[in-house]
C-alpha positions in Angstrom: -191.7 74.3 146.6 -189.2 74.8 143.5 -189.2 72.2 140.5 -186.3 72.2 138.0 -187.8 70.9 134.8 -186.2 70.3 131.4 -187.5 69.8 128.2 -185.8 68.5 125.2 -186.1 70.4 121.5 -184.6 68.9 118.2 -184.5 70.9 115.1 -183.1 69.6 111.8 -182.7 71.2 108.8 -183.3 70.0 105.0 -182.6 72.8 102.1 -181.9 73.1 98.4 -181.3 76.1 96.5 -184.1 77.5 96.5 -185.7 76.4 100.0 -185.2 75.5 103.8 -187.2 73.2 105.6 -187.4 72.6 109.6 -189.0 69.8 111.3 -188.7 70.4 115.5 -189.8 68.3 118.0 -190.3 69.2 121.8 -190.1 66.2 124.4 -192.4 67.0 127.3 -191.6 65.7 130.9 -195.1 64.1 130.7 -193.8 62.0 127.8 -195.6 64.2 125.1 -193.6 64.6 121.6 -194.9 67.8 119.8 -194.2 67.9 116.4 -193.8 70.6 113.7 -192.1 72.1 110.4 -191.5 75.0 108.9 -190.4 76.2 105.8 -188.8 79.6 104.4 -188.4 80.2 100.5 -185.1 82.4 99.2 -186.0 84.9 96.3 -183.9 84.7 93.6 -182.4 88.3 93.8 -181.0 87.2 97.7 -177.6 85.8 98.2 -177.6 82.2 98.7 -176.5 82.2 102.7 -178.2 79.2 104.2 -178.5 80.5 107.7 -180.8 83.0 106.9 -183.4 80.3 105.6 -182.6 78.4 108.2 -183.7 80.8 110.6 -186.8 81.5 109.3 -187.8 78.1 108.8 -186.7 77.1 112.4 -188.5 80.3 114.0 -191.3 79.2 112.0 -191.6 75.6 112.9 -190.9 76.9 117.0 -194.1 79.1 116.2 -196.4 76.2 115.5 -194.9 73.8 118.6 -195.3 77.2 121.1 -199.1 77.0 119.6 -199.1 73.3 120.0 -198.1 73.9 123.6 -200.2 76.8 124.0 -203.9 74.1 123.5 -202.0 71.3 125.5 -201.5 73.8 128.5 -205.4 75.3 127.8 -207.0 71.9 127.6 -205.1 70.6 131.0 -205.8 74.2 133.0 -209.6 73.4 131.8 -210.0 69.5 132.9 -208.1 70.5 136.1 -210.3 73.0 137.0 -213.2 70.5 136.0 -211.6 67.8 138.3 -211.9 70.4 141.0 -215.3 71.4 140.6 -216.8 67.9 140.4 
């Protein structure tokens, strides 16, 4: 049997001159709302293009929610398999 699932993923940005900032958070179909930030700094010898720090902060902030989701998925395979054997 095929599902089609979606989930939901925000990611806004907050920088200055000197940093970016990225707070994401993934909606789960279960309900769940993982939540995470990020944050990139720009040396002072790089140009000042805020995409770049952007970037990092957002790939960055992803990283910790894929970790997140990562123990959520762990801790559910194991209390399933628990469920099972009981």
């Amino acid at each position: 049997m095929q599902h089609v699932a979606g989930w939901h993923v925000e990611v806004e940005f907050d920088e200055d001159e000197r940093h970016a900032r990225a707070a994401a958070m993934l909606r789960l179909r279960d309900g769940t709302e993982l939540r995470a930030r990020g944050q990139a700094a720009r040396h002072p010898d790089d140009p000042g293009e805020p995409r770049v720090g952007e970037e990092l902060a957002g790939a960055r902030a992803l990283e910790s929610l894929a970790e997140q989701l990562t123990e959520k998925g762990r801790h559910e395979a194991h209390d399933l398999r628990r469920a099972g054997a009981a």
